[in-house]
VEXDREN-2710 file (C-alpha; in Angstrom, 1 decimal):
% VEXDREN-2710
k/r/px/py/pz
1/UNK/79.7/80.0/-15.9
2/UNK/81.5/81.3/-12.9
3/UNK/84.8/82.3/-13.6
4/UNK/87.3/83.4/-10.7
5/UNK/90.9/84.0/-11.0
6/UNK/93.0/83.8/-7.9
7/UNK/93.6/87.3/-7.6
8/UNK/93.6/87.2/-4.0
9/UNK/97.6/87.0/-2.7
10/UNK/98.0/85.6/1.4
11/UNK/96.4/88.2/3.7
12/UNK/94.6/90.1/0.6
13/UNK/91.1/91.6/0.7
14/UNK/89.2/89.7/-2.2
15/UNK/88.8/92.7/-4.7
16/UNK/84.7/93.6/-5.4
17/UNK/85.1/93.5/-9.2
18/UNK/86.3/89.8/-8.5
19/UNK/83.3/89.2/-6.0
20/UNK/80.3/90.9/-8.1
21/UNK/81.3/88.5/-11.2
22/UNK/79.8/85.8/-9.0
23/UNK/76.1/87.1/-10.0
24/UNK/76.9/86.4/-13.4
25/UNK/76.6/82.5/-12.9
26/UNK/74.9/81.5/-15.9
27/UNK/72.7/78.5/-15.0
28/UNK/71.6/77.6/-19.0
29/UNK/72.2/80.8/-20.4
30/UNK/70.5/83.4/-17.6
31/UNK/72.4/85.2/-14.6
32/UNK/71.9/83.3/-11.5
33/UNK/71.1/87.0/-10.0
34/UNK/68.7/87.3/-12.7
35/UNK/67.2/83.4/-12.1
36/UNK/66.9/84.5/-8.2
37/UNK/65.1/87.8/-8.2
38/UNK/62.2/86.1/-10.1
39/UNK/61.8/83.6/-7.3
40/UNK/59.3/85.1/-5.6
41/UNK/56.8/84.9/-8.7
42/UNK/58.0/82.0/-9.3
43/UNK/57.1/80.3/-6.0
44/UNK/53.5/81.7/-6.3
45/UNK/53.1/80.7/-9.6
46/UNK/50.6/77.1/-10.3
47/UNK/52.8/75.6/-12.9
48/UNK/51.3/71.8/-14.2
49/UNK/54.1/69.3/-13.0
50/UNK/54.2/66.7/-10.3
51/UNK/56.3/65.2/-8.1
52/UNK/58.3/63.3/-10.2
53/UNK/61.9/63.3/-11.7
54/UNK/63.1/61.4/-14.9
55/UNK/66.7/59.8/-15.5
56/UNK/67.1/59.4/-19.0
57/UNK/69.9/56.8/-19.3
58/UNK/71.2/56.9/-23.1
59/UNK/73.0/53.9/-24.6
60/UNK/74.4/55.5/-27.3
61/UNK/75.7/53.5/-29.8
62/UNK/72.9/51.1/-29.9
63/UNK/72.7/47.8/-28.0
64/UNK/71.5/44.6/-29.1
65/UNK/67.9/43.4/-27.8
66/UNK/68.9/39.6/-27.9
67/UNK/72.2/40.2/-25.4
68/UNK/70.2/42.3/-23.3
69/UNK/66.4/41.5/-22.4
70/UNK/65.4/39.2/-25.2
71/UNK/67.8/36.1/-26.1
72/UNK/65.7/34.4/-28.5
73/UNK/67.2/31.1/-27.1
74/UNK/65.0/29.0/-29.6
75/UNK/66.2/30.8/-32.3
76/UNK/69.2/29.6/-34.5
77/UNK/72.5/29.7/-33.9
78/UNK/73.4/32.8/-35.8
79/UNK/70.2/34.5/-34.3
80/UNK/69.9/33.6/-31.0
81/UNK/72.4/35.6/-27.9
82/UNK/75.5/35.1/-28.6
83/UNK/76.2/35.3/-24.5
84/UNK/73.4/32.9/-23.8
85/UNK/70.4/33.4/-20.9
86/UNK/70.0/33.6/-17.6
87/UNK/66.3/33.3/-16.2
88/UNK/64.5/36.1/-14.1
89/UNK/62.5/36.5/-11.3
90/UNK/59.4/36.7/-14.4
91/UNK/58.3/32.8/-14.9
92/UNK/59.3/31.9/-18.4
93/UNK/61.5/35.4/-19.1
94/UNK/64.9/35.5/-19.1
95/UNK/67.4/38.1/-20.5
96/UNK/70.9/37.6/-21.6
97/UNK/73.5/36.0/-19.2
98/UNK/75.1/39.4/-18.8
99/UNK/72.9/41.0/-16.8
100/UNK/72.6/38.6/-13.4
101/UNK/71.9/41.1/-11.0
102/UNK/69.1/42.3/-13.0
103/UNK/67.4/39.3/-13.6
104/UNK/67.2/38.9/-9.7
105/UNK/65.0/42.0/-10.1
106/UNK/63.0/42.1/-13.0
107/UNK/59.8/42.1/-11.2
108/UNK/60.8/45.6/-10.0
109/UNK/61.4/46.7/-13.4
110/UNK/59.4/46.4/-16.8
111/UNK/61.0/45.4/-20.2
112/UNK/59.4/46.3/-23.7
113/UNK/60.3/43.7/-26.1
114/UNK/58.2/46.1/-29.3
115/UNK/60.2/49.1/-29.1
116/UNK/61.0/50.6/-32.7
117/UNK/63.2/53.3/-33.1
118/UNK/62.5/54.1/-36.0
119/UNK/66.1/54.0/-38.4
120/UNK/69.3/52.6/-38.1
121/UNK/70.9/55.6/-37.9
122/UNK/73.6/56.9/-35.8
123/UNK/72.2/59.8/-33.5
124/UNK/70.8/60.4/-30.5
125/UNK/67.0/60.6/-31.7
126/UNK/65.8/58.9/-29.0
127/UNK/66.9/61.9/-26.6
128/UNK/67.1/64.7/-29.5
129/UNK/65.1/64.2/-32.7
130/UNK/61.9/65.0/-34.4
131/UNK/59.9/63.9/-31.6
132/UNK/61.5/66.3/-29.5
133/UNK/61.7/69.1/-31.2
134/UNK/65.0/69.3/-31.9
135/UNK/66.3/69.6/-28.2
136/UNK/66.9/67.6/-25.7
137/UNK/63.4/66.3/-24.1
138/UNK/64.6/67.7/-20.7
139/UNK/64.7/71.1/-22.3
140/UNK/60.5/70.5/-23.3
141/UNK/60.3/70.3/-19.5
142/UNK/61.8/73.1/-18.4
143/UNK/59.8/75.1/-20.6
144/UNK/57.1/74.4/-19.2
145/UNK/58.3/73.6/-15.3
146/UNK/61.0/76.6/-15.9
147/UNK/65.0/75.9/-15.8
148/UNK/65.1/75.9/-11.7
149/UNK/63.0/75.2/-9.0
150/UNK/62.3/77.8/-7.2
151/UNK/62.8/76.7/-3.9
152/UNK/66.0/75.1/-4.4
153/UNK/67.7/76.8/-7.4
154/UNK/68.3/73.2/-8.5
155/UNK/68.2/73.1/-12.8
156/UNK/65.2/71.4/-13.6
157/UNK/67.2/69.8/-16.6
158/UNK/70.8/68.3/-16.0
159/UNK/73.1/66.5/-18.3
160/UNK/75.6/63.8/-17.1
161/UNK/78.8/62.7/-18.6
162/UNK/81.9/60.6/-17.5
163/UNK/83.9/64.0/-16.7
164/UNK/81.3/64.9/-14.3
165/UNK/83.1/62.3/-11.9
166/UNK/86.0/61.4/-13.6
167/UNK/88.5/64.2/-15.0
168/UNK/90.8/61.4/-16.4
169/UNK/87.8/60.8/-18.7
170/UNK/87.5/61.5/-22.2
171/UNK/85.1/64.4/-23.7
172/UNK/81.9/63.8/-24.5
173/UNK/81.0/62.4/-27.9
174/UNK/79.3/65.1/-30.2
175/UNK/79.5/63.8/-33.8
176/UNK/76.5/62.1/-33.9
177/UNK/74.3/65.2/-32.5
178/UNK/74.3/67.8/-30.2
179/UNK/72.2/66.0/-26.6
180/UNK/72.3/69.3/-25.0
181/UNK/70.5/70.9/-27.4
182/UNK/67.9/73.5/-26.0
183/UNK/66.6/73.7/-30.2
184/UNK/64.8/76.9/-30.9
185/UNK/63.4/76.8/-27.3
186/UNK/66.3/79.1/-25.6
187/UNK/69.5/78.7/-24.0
188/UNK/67.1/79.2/-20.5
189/UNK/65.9/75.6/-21.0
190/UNK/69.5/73.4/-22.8
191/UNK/70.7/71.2/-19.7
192/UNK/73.1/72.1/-16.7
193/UNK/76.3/70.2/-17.6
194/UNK/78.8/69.9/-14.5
195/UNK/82.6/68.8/-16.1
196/UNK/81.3/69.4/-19.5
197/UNK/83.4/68.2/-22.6
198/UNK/83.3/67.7/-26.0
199/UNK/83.2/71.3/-26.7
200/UNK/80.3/71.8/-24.2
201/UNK/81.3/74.5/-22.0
202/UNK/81.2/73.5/-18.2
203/UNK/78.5/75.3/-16.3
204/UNK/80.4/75.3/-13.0
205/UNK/84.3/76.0/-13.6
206/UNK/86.8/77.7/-12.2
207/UNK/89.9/78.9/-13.3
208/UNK/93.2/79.0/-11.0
209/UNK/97.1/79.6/-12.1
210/UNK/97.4/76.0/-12.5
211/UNK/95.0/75.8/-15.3
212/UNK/91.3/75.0/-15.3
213/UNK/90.2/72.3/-12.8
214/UNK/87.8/69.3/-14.3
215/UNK/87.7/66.7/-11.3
216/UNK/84.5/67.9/-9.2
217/UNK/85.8/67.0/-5.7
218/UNK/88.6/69.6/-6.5
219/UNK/86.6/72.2/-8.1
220/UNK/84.3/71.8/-4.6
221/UNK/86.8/72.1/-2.9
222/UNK/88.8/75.4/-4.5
223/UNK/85.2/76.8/-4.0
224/UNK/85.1/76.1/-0.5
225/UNK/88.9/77.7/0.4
226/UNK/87.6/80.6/-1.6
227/UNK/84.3/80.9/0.4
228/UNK/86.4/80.9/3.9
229/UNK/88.6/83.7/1.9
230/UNK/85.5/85.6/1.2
231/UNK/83.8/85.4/4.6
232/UNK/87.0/86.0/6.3
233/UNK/87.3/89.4/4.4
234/UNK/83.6/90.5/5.3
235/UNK/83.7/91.6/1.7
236/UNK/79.8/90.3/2.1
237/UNK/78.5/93.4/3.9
238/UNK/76.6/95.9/1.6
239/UNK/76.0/93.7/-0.7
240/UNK/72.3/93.6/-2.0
241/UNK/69.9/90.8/-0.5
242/UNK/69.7/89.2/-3.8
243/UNK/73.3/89.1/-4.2
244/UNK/74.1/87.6/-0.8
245/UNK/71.8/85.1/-2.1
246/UNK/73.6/83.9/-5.4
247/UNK/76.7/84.0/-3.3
248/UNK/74.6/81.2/-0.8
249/UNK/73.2/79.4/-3.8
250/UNK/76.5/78.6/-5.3
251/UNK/77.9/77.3/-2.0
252/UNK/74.5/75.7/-1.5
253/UNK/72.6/72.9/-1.9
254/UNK/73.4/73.1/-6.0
255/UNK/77.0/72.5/-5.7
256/UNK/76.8/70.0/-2.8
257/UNK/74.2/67.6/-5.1
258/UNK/77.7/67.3/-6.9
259/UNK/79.6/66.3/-4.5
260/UNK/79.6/62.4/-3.9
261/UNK/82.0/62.9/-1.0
262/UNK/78.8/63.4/0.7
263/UNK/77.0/60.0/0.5
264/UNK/78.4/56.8/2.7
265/UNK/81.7/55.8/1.7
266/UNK/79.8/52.4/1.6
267/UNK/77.2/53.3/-0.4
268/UNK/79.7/55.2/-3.1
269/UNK/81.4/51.9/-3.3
270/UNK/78.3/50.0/-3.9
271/UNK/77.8/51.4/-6.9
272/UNK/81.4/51.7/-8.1
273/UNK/81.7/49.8/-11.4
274/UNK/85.5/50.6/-12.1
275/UNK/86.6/47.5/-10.2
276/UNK/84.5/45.3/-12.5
277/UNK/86.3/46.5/-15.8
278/UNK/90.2/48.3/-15.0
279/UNK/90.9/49.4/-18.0
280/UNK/94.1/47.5/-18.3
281/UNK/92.2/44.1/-19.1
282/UNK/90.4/45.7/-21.7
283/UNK/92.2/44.9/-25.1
284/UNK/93.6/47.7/-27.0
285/UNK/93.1/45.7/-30.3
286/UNK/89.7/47.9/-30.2
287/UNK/90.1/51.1/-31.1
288/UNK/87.3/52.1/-28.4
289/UNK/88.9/50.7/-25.9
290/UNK/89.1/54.4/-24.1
291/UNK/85.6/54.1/-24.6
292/UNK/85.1/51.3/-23.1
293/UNK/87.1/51.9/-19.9
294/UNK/85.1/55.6/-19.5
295/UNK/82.3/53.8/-19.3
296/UNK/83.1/51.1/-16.0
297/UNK/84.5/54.0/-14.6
298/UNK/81.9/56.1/-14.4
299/UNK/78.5/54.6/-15.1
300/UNK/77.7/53.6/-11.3
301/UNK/79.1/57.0/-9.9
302/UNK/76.9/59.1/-12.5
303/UNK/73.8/57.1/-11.8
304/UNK/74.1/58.1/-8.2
305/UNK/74.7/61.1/-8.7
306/UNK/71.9/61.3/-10.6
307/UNK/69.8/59.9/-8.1
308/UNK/71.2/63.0/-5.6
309/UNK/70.4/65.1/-8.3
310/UNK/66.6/63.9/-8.4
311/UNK/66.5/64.4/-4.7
312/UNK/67.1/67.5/-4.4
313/UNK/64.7/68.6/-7.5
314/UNK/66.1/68.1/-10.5
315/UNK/63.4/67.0/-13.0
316/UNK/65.1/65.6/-16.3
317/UNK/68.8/64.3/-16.1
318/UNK/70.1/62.8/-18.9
319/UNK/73.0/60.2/-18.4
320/UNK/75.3/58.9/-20.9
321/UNK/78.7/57.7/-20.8
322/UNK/80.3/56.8/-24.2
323/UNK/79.8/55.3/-27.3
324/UNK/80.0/52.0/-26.0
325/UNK/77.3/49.5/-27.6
326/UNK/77.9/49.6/-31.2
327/UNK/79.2/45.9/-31.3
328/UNK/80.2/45.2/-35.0
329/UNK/83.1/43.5/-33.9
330/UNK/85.0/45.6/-36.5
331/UNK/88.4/47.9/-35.6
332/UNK/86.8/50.3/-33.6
333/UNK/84.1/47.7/-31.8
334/UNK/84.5/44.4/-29.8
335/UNK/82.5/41.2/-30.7
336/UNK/79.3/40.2/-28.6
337/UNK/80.9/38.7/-25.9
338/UNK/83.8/40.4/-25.3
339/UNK/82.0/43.7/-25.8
340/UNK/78.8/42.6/-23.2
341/UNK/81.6/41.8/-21.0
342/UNK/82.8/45.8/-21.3
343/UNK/79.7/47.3/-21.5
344/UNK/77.0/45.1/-20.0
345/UNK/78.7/44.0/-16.7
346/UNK/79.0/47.8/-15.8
347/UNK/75.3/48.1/-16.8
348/UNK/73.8/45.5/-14.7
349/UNK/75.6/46.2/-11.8
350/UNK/75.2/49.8/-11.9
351/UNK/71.3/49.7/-12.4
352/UNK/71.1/47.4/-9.9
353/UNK/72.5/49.2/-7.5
354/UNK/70.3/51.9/-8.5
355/UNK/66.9/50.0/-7.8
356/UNK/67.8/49.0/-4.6
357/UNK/69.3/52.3/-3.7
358/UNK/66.2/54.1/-4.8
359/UNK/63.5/51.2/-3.3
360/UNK/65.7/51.7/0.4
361/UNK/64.8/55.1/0.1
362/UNK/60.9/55.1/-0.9
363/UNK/61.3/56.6/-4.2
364/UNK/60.7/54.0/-6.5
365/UNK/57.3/56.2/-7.2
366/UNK/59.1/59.4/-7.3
367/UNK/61.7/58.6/-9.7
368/UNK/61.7/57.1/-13.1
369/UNK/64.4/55.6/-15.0
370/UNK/64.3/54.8/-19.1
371/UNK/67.4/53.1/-20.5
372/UNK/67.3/52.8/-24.1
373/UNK/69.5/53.3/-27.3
374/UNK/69.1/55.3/-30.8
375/UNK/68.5/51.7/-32.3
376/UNK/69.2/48.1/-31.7
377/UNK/71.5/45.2/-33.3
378/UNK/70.9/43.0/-36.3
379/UNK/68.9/39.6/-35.9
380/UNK/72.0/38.1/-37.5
381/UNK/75.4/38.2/-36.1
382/UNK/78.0/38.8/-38.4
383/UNK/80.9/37.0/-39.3
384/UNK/83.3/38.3/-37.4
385/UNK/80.8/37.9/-34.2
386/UNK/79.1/41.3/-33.7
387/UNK/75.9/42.3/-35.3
388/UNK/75.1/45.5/-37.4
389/UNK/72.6/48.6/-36.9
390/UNK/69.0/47.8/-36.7
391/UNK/66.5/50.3/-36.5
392/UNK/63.1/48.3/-36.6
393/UNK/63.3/46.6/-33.2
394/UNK/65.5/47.9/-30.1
395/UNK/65.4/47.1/-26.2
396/UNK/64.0/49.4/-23.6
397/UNK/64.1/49.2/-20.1
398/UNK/61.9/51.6/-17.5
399/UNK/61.8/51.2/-13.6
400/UNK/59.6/53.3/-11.0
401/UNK/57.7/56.7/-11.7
402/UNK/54.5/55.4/-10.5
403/UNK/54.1/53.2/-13.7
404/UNK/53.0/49.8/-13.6
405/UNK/56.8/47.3/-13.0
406/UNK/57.4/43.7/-13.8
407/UNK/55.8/44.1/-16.9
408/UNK/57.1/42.6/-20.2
409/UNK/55.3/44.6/-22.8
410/UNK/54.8/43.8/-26.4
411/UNK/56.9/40.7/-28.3
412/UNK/59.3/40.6/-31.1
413/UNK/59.7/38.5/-34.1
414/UNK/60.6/34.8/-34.2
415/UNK/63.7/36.4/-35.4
416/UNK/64.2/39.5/-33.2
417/UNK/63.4/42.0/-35.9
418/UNK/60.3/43.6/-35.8
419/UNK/57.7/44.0/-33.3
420/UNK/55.3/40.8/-33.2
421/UNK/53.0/42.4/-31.1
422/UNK/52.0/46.1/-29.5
423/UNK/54.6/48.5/-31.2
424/UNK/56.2/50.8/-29.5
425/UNK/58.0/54.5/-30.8
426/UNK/59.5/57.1/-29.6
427/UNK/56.7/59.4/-29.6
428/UNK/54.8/56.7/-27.1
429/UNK/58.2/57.0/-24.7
430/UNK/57.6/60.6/-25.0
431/UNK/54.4/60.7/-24.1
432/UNK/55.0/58.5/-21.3
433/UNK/57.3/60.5/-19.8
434/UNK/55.8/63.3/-20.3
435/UNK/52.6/62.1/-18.5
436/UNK/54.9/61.0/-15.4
437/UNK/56.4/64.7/-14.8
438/UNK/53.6/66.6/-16.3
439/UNK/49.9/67.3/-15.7
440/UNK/49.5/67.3/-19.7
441/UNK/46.1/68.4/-19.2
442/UNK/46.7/71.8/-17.4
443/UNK/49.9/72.4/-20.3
444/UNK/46.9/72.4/-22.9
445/UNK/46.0/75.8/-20.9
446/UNK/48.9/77.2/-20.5
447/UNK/49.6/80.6/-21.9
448/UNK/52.6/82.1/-23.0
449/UNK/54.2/78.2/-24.6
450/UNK/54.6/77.5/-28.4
451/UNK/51.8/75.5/-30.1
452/UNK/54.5/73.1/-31.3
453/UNK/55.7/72.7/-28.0
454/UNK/52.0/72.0/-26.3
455/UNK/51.6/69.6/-28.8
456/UNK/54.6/67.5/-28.4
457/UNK/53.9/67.0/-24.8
458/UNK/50.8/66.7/-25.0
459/UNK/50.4/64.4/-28.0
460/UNK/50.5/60.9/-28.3
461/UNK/49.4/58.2/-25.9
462/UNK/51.5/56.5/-23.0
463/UNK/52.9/53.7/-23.5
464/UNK/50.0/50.7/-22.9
465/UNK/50.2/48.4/-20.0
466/UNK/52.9/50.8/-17.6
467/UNK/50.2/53.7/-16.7
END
């Protein structure tokens, strides 16, 4: 964390004990100085990854698979989605009328209709669990790729939440597990988290008379008047190489991925989901209705920043906004419909926007997206029109990475309930994203990385019909 006080009064020399606390900039629990003098071995160092970059887009809460990518129109009333169907560009698939924009572009994308999460729990185990070890599954990769790249100093393993782009947002859930857990693999490997909340401590802060600043485009912009400050002073001569290097880095390509202000004004408001849902049509009646808002706010602003992210070398980000798709229709909870109309319509537009972002910029091979929840929804709605935790069937969604799109793999139940056909778990998404950043074969001869580490990335087969 870099902390800086504005100790500097108007036509003040920037004290040095101010300016060396700038190679303390922990970057997942090591020194950014510490991080950049073990570049050079770094560089020349063979490690086993490819090309490739993973956005891990968590819908935490659990969303249902028949209002999303498998209506069950044939099925009865109290089965069937409750928002109807609308068909694809797939002959004979549809998905739930919600989701439009991505219907017009499911051939670029692949659905699997088997996926089993396992319970009906409450967590996060499709990021964090036993499959992973306990951590995060970005923090498995940068054990093995390391937490930066070299080249850039970009973390290998990012964590985005709504105060990442929005300080008026609320801090990030935390009850139902900790998603930037680094588990017994080291505070080195946990996830880089820009406007952290929650009680996750913000990785990039900084601390003026006015009180700490959340909102990104101001914290950019305090460090910017503090850089002309500091190169105005010449407090930069005789300072080591390597320091005059973490100074760069900060100022450098890390902190600009963050900065949206960068990308056409155009393009920010192409993926701008706020205007779909203002938060003063959502009804208060709901007790998440904070929720709710967080998430149109921010969903299509995090995904692209995501995507800058990915760009510039980031390997595993993990996006979530809220706890958003846990539709009981209950106090807390809207119904089916009202609740798609929330959470969904921010979804499909926001993904959207994301394929064809990614597709006008030739990296639908380099980048792959995985939206899924911790479970999915009952085959029955309830009486009060939402439908309760299921843990035996749930909906995933995967687009680019090199894998095989426009795929519908595996089917459900008549009922929408258990896999019919070609089960898929966790461990399989594991594996299949593991085999998209990693060479799995060359981590088998690694030395120096825990057997129980090897063996969850290593283990398990892809998911069948995508590779």
């Amino acid at each position: 964390m870099l902390s800086y006080h504005d100790t500097v009064r108007t036509g003040a020399q920037m004290r040095r004990r101010e300016f060396l606390r700038v190679g303390g900039l922990g970057l997942g629990g090591l020194s950014l100085t510490d991080l950049l003098a073990a570049r050079a071995a770094a560089k020349s160092a063979k490690l086993p990854v490819t090309d490739k970059s993973v956005i891990f887009l968590f819908m935490h809460g659990g969303p249902s698979q028949f209002e999303t990518f498998d209506p069950k129109m044939d099925a009865p009333d109290s089965t069937r989605s409750a928002t109807g169907e609308v068909k694809t560009t797939i002959p004979g698939i549809t998905f739930g009328s919600t989701f439009p924009k991505l219907a017009k572009l499911a051939h670029k994308f692949s659905v699997v209709r088997s996926f089993v999460p396992g319970d009906a729990n409450h967590d996060i185990k499709s990021i964090v669990g036993k499959a992973t070890l306990g951590a995060n599954m970005g923090s498995l990769y940068a054990r093995v790729a390391g937490p930066l790249r070299p080249e850039t100093t970009m973390p290998t393993n990012v964590a985005l939440f709504p105060r990442a782009v929005s300080a008026d947002a609320g801090p990030a859930i935390t009850q139902f597990g900790n998603i930037v857990s680094s588990g017994d693999l080291g505070a080195a490997y946990a996830p880089f988290v820009p406007g952290a909340g929650g009680g996750m401590q913000a990785d990039l802060s900084m601390n003026l008379p006015q009180g700490r600043v959340n909102d990104r485009r101001g914290l950019l912009a305090s460090l910017d008047n503090w850089r002309r400050r500091v190169d105005t002073a010449n407090v930069m001569e005789g300072y080591s190489a390597i320091q005059q290097q973490a100074f760069d880095t900060l100022f450098g390509g890390v902190s600009g991925a963050f900065d949206l202000s960068r990308e056409d004004a155009k393009l920010i408001e192409r993926y701008d989901t706020a205007p779909l849902v203002p938060r003063d049509r959502i009804s208060k009646k709901w007790n998440n209705h904070q929720h709710y808002g967080d998430h149109a706010a921010t969903l299509g602003k995090l995904l692209l920043m995501a995507r800058r992210l990915c760009e510039r070398g980031a390997g595993f980000v993990t996006l979530t906004t809220s706890f958003v798709w846990d539709m009981h229709a209950d106090n807390n909870n809207a119904t089916l419909t009202e609740g798609m109309g929330y959470v969904g319509t921010p979804f499909d537009h926001a993904v959207s926007t994301f394929i064809e972002d990614v597709e006008s910029r030739g990296l639908s091979e380099k980048i792959l997206l995985v939206c899924c929840g911790e479970m999915g929804r009952s085959p029955t709605i309830n009486k009060k029109g939402g439908r309760d935790h299921w843990g035996n069937l749930g909906p995933l969604m995967l687009y680019g990475g090199g894998l095989k799109m426009g795929r519908i793999i595996g089917q459900s139940s008549r009922n929408g309930g258990e896999p019919a056909s070609d089960p898929v778990t966790i461990p399989d998404l594991m594996a299949t994203i593991m085999h998209t950043l990693l060479d799995t074969g060359e981590v088998r001869l690694m030395d120096g990385l825990p057997k129980n580490l090897v063996d969850a990335v290593t283990g398990g087969l892809p998911i069948r019909g995508l590779i």
